[in-house]
C-alpha positions in Angstrom: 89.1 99.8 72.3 85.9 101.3 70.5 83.0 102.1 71.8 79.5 100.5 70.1 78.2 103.9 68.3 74.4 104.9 69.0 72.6 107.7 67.7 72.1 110.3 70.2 68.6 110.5 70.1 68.3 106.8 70.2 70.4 106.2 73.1 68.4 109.1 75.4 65.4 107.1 74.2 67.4 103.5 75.7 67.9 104.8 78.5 65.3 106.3 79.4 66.0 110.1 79.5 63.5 111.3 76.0 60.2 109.8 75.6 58.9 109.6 71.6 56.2 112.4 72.2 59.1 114.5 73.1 61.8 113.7 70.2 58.5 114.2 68.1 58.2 117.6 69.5 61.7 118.7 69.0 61.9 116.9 65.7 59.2 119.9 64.7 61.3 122.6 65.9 64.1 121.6 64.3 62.4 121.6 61.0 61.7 125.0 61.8 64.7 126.1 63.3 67.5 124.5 62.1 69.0 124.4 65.3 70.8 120.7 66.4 68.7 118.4 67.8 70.6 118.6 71.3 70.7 122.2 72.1 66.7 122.3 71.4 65.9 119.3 74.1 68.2 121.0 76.4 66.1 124.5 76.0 62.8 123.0 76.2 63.8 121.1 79.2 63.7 117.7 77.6 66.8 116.3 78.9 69.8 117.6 80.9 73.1 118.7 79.9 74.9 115.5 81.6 72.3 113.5 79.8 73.2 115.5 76.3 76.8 114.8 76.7 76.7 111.2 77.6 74.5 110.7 74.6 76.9 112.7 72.6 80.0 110.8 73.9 77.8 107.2 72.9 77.2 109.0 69.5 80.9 109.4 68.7 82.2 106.0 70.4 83.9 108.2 73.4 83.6 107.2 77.2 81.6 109.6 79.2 83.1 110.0 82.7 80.8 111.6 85.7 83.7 113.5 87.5 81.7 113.9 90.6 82.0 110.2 90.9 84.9 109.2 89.4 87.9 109.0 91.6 90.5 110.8 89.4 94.5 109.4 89.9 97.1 111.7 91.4 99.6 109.5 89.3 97.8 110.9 85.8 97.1 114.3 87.3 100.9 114.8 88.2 102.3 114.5 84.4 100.4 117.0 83.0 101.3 121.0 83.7 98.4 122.5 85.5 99.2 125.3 82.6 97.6 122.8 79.9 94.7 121.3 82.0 93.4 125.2 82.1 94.3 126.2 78.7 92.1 123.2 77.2 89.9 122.8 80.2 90.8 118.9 80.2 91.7 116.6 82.7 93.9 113.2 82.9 92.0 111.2 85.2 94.1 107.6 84.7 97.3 106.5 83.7 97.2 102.4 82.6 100.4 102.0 81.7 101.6 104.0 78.8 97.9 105.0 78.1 96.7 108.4 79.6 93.0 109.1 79.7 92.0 112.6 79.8 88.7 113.7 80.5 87.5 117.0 78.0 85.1 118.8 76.6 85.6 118.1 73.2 87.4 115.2 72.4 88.2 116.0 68.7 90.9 118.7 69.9 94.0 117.3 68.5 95.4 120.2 69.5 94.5 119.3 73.1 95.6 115.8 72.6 98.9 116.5 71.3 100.1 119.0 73.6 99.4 116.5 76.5 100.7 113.5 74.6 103.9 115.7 74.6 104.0 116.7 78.3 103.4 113.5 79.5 105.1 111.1 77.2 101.9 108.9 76.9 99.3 107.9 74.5 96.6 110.4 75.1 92.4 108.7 75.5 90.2 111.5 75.5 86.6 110.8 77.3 84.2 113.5 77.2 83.4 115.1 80.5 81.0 118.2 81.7 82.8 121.1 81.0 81.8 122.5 84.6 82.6 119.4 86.1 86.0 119.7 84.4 86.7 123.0 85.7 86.1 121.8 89.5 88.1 119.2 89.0 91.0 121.2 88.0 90.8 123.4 90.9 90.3 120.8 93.0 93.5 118.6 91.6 95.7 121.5 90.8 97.5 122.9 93.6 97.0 126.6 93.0 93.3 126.1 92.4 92.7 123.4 95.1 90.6 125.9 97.2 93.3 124.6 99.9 93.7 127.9 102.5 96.6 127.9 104.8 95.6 130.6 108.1 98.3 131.9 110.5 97.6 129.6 112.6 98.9 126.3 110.4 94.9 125.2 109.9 94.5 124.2 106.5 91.5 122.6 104.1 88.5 123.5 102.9 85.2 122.8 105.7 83.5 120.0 103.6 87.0 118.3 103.3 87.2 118.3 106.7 84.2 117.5 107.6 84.1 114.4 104.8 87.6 113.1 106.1 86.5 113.7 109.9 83.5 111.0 109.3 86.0 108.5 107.0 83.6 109.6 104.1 86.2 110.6 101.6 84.5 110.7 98.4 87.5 110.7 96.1 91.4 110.9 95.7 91.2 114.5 95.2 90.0 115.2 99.2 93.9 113.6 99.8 95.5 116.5 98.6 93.5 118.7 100.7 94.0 116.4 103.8 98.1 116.4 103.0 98.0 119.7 102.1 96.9 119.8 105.6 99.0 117.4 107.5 102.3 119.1 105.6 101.1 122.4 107.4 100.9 120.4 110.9 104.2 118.9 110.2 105.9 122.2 109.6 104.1 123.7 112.9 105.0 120.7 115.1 108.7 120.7 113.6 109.3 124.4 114.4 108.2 123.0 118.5 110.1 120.1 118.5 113.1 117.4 117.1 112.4 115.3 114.1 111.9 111.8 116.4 109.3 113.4 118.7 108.0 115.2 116.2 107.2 112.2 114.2 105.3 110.3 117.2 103.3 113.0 118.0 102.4 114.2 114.6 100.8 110.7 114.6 98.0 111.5 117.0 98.1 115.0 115.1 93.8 115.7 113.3 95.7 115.5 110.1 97.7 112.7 110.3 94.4 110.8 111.8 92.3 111.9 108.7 94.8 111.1 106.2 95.0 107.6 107.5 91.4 106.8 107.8 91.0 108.4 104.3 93.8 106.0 102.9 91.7 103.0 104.3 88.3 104.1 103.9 89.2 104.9 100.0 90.7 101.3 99.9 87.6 100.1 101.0 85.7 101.5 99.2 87.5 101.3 95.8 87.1 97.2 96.7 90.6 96.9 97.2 92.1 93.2 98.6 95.5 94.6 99.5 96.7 98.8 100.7 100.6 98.9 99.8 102.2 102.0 101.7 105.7 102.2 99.9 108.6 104.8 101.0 110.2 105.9 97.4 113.5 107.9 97.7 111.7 111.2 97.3 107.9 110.5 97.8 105.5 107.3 99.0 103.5 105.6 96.9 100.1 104.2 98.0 98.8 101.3 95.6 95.4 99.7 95.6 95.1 96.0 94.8 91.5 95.8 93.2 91.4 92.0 91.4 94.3 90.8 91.9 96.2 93.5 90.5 98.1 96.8 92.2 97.1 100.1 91.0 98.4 103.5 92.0 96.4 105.5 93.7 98.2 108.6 95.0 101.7 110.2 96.1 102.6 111.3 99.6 104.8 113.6 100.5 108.3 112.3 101.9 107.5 114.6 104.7 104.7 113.0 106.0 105.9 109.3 105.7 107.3 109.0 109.2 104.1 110.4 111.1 101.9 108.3 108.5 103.6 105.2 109.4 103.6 105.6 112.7 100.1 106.5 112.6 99.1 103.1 110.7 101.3 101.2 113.2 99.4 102.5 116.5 96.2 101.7 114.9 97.3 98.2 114.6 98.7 97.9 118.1 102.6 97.9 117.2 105.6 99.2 118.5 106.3 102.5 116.6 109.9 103.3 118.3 111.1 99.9 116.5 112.0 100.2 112.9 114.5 97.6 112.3 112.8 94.7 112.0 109.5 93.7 110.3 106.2 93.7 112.6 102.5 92.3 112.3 99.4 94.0 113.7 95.7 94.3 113.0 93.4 96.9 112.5 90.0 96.6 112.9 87.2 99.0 111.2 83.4 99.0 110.8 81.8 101.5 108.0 78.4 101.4 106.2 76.9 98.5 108.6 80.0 96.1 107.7 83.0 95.1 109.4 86.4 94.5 108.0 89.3 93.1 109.6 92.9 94.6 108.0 96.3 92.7 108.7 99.0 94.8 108.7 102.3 94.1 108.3 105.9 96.1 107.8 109.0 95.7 106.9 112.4 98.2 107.2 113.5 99.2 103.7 116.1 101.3 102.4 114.0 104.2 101.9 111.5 103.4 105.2 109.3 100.8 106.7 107.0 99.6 104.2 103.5 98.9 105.0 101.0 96.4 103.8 97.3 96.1 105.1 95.4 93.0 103.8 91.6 94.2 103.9 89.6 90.5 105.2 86.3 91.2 104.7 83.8 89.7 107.3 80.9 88.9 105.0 83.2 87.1 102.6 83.4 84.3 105.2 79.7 83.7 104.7 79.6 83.4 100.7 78.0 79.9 100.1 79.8 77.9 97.6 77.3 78.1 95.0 78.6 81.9 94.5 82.4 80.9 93.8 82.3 80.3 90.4 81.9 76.4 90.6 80.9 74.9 87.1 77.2 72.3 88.1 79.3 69.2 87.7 82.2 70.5 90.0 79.7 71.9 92.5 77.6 68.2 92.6 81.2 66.5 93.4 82.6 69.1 96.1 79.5 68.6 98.0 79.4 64.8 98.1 82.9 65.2 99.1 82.4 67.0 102.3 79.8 65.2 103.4 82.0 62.6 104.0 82.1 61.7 107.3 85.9 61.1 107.1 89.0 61.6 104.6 91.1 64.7 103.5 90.0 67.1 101.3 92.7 69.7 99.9 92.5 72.8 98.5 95.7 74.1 96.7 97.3 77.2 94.4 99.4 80.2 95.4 98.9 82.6 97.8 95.6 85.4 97.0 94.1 82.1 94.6 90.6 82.5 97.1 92.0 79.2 99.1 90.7 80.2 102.3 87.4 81.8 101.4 86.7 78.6 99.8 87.2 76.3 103.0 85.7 79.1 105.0 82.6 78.9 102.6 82.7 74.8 103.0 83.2 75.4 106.8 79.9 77.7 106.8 77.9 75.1 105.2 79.3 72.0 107.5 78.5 74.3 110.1 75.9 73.2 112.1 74.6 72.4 115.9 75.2 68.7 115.5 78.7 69.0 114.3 82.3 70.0 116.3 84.1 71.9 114.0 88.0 72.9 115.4 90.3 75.0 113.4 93.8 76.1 113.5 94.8 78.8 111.4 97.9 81.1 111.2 96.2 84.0 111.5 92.7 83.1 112.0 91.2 85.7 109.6 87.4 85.3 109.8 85.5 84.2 113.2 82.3 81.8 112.7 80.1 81.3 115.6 79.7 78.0 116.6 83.7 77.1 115.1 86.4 76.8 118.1 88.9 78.3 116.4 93.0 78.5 117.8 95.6 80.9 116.6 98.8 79.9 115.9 101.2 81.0 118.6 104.6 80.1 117.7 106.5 81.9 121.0 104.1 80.3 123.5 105.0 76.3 122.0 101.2 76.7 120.2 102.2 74.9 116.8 100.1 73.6 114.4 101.2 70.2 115.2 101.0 71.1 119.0 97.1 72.4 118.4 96.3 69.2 116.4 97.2 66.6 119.1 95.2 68.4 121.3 92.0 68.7 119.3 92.0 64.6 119.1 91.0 64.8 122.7 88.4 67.4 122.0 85.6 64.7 120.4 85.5 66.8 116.8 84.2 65.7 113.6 85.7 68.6 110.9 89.0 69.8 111.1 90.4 72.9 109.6 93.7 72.7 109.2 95.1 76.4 107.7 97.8 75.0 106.0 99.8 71.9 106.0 103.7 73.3 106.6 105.5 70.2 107.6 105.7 66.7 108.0 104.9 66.6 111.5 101.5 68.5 110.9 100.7 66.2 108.0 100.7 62.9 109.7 98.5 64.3 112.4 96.4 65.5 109.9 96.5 62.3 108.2 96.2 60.2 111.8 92.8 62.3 112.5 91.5 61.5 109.1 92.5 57.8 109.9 90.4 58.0 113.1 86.8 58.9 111.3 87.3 63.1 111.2 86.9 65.3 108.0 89.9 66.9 107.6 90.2 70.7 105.6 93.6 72.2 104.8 95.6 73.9 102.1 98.7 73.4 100.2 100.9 75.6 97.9 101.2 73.4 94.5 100.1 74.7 90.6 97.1 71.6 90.5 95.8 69.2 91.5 97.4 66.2 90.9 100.6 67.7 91.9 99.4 68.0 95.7 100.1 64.3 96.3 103.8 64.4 95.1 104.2 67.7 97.6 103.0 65.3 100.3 105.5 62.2 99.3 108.2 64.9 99.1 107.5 66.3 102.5 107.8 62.7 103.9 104.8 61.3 104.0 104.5 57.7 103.2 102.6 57.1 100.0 99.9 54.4 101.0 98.7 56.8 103.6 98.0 59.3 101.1 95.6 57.2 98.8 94.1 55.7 102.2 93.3 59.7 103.6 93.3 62.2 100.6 89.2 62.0 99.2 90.0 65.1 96.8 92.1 67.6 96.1 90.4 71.5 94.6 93.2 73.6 92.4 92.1 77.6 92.2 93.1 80.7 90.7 91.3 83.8 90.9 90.7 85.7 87.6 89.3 89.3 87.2 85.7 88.9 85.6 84.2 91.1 82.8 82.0 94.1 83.8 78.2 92.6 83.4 76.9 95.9 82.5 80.0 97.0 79.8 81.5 94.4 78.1 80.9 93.9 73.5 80.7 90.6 71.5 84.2 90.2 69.4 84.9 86.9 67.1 88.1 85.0 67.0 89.2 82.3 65.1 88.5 79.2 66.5 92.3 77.7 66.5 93.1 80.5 68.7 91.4 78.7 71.7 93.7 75.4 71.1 95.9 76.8 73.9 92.9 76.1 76.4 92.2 72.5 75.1 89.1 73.7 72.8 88.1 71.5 70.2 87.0 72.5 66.9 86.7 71.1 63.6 87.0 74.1 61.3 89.8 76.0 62.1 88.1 78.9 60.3 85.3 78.4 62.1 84.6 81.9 64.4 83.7 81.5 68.1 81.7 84.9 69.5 83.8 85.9 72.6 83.0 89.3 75.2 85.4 91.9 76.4 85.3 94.3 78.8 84.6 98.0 77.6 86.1 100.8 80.2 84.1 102.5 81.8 84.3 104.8 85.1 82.1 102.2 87.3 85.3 99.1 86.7 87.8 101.8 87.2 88.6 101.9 83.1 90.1 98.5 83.3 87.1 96.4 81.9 87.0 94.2 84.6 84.5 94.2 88.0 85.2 91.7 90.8 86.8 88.3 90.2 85.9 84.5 89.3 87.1 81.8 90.4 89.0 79.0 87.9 88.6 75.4 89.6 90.4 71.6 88.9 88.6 69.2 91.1 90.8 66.0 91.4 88.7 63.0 93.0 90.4 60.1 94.5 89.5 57.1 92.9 91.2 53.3 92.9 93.0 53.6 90.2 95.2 57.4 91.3 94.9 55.8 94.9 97.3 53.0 93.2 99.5 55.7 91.3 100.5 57.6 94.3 101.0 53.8 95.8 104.0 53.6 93.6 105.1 57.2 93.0 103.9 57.3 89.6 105.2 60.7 88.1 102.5 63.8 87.9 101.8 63.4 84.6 100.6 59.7 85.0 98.4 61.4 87.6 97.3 64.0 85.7 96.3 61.3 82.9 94.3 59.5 85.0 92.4 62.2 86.8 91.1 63.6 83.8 90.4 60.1 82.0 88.1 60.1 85.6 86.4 63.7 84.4 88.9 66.4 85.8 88.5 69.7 83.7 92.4 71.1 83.8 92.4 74.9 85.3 92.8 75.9 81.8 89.5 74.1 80.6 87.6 75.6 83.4 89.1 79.0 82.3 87.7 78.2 78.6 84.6 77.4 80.3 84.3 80.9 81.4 85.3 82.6 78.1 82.6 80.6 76.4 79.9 81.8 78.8 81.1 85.7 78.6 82.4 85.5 82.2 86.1 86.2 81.6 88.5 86.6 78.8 91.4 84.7 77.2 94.4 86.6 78.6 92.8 86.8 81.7 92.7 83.2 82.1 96.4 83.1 80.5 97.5 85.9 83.0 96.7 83.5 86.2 96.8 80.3 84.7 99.6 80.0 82.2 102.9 79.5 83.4 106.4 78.4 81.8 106.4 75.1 80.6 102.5 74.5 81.1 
């Protein structure tokens, strides 16, 4: 994707970084000189080299990446020979896909660009990078030139590694290899001392192994990840980041240090680490920068090892008002007259990860109040609200959803959160309390809306009491959002929104659309945070009548939007046309086969 081209001098003045009286000054000198415009603001002490060279890059439609901030991938630094990085003093930085972006000095040198195109297999990005900054990042990426010492007494790392990773403020993927570097020495000490098995459970209270795993988390954190995949390979284990809704790799462990890593994750969250047969849950919790976070862990044997996956819930997200989920005015006006019913069901369905329960948390927040009894049952119960009674799930101990619901009849509520409707028996208790003046909240797993009745009929519940209980039913998906601060206008044709239900007149007719531009601060993706794609369904008399008699989905579907309901994919259109999100994004999570 190409970059808008600015003049250099023009872009320092943008941003900022040259005042006019300045460029007027060097404009002089240069008439005398003949020097270039840049190296004669850099000697008078106009502007700064990083400034130079991200005006440059802006000049010749080339990202500029800031190394000392960018977190550089161990999966694009591992395909290239350290022997080329150092010959052309350029770094790969990302793999996306087949696409390799390498961070250099000059990003005209084909030479550089072929040679690495060749070694990796990939189709070489340049982006133009400090040249200093580049050379620090080689040595400390590149194992010979990390700066990693090993002493006689199996210590290892550099100070300000240890010191960062000893405080969980790892400022980027390159501190891991110093960190492994470090825990591989431990290993090999501890190994020599003792068999594999022991070795392993003690390793995991082992400096190292500590730092490592605090690292692991605090970079997921802080890289905004939803999701930390730990996966054993056959010869490594690969850690992946899920940043909006989609994984990314983020490093390579050692096979060495996957049984001491695991075990190390596994007493954190409280399990039993001599028991690697069968899958295990667990929780984890952590507080950094003022905020708390709250990770579910769970594992699963494999061929190759336990797997691990560590859901990151973030505390704060329980408190987002609905106003900042993405709701379109009209959509916002009829979710808010819906829950202040003061009885009825009101649903919230799509697949797992779709944002379901931030957004009855977020309805829960706003109901919440000292006049009001709210109960919920949950399976885990992932965010704790003050003033909320809320019950866990506990399957072995006869504490069933259905079990918890009976018992919060007697307890006088007024709201109900149900966490999610499994069963029949849970749904007619549900229904019952909605039958008996309570607001009831829970979730389904259906594709929309309207489809949330028929998943009700099918589980067994009678027809009549659906149109008497349901008030509304909310469909979601959540779809990565452009970067505000780097995204470009492009036209399409008009006819190529017909997919999304736009109408047009002129299929000729051009419709201005924005895409993301990469950039180091969205991770060179484009994208920064998510949005959320809505279909509110509103029970009215006439679907009340259709789920009566079974009417089919699409008869549903028919008459919900005849009542106003924007389909998912409308909603996603919506957000194209306001520059929030893109076509294929809405495509990737709405679209599916035979839609």
């Amino acid at each position: 994707m190409a970059l808008q081209r600015v003049p250099m001098t023009e872009y320092l003045m943008q941003k900022g970084y040259l005042k006019q009286e300045q460029l007027e000054e060097a404009s002089k000198v240069q008439a005398q000189t003949g020097k270039d415009i840049s190296i004669i603001l850099r000697d008078l002490g106009m502007v700064g080299e990083r400034e130079i060279m991200e005006a440059r890059a802006q000049e010749q439609g080339h990202l500029f990446v800031d190394l000392d901030r960018f977190s550089i991938e161990s999966s694009a630094v591992n395909i290239v020979p350290e022997r080329l990085v150092k010959l052309h003093n350029a770094i790969p930085v990302k793999k996306d896909g087949m696409t390799l972006w390498v961070a250099m000095e000059n990003p005209n040198n084909l030479e550089a660009i072929d040679q690495i195109q060749l070694a990796s297999g990939c189709r070489v990005r340049p982006a133009i990078a400090l040249p200093a900054a580049i050379e620090d990042a080689i040595r400390k990426n590149y194992a010979s030139s990390s700066g990693v010492a090993t002493s006689d007494d199996g210590g290892s790392a550099t100070a300000a590694v240890s010191a960062a990773a000893a405080t969980g403020n790892v400022g980027g993927r390159a501190d891991f290899r110093a960190l492994m570097a470090q825990a591989q020495v431990q290993r090999d000490t501890d190994k020599a001392a003792t068999n594999e098995t022991e070795g392993d459970e003690d390793m995991a209270d082992q400096a190292p192994i500590i730092k490592l795993a605090n690292a692991l988390i605090q970079q997921g954190i802080n890289d905004r990840a939803s999701d930390i995949h730990v996966e054993p390979q056959q010869k490594s284990v690969r850690i992946r980041y899920r940043i909006d809704g989609v994984l990314m790799e983020a490093m390579t462990v050692p096979k060495n240090l996957q049984a001491p890593l695991l075990s190390r994750l596994k007493i954190m969250a409280e399990m039993n680490i001599a028991e690697r047969r069968v899958p295990q849950d667990g929780r984890i919790e952590v507080r950094t920068q003022g905020q708390e976070y709250d990770l579910r862990v769970s594992t699963i044997p494999t061929p190759f090892g336990e797997k691990c996956v560590m859901r990151i819930l973030d505390k704060g997200n329980a408190m987002v008002g609905l106003s900042k989920l993405g709701f379109t005015p009209e959509n916002q006006a009829l979710i808010d007259e819906l829950i202040s019913q003061p009885n009825g069901m009101f649903l919230c369905t799509g697949p797992t990860g779709s944002g379901k329960t931030t957004t009855q948390y977020s309805v829960l927040n706003k109901l919440n109040t000292v006049g009001v009894n709210i109960i919920t049952v949950e399976d885990p119960v992932e965010y704790q609200l003050n003033g909320l009674a809320q019950v866990q799930v506990n399957k072995k101990a006869g504490l069933t959803f259905a079990t918890a619901l009976r018992a919060f009849l007697r307890q006088d509520p007024d709201i109900i959160m149900v966490g999610e409707m499994r069963d029949l028996e849970t749904a007619e208790i549900a229904i019952e309390a909605s039958l008996t003046g309570h607001l009831v909240l829970s979730t389904l797993h259906t594709n929309d809306a309207p489809s949330a009745t028929i998943r009700l009929v099918d589980m067994g519940v009678e027809p009549y009491l659906i149109s008497a209980t349901v008030i509304g039913v909310l469909a979601q998906r959540l779809g990565r959002r452009i970067d505000p601060n780097h995204k470009e206008p492009y036209e399409v044709p008009a006819i190529d929104l017909r997919r999304f239900g736009f109408q047009f007149e002129d299929p000729d007719e051009m419709i201005t659309l924005y895409r993301g531009i990469p950039h180091e601060d969205n991770r060179m993706t484009g994208y920064k945070g998510r949005n959320g794609l809505h279909e509110l369904m509103v029970m009215n008399a006439e679907i009340a009548e259709l789920v009566t008699r079974r009417a089919p989905v699409n008869d549903l579907k028919m008459a919900a939007k005849a009542a106003g309901m924007k389909e998912l994919r409308e909603d996603g259109l919506a957000k194209v046309l306001m520059g929030q999100t893109d076509p294929e994004e809405v495509m990737r999570v709405v679209f599916t086969a035979g839609f």
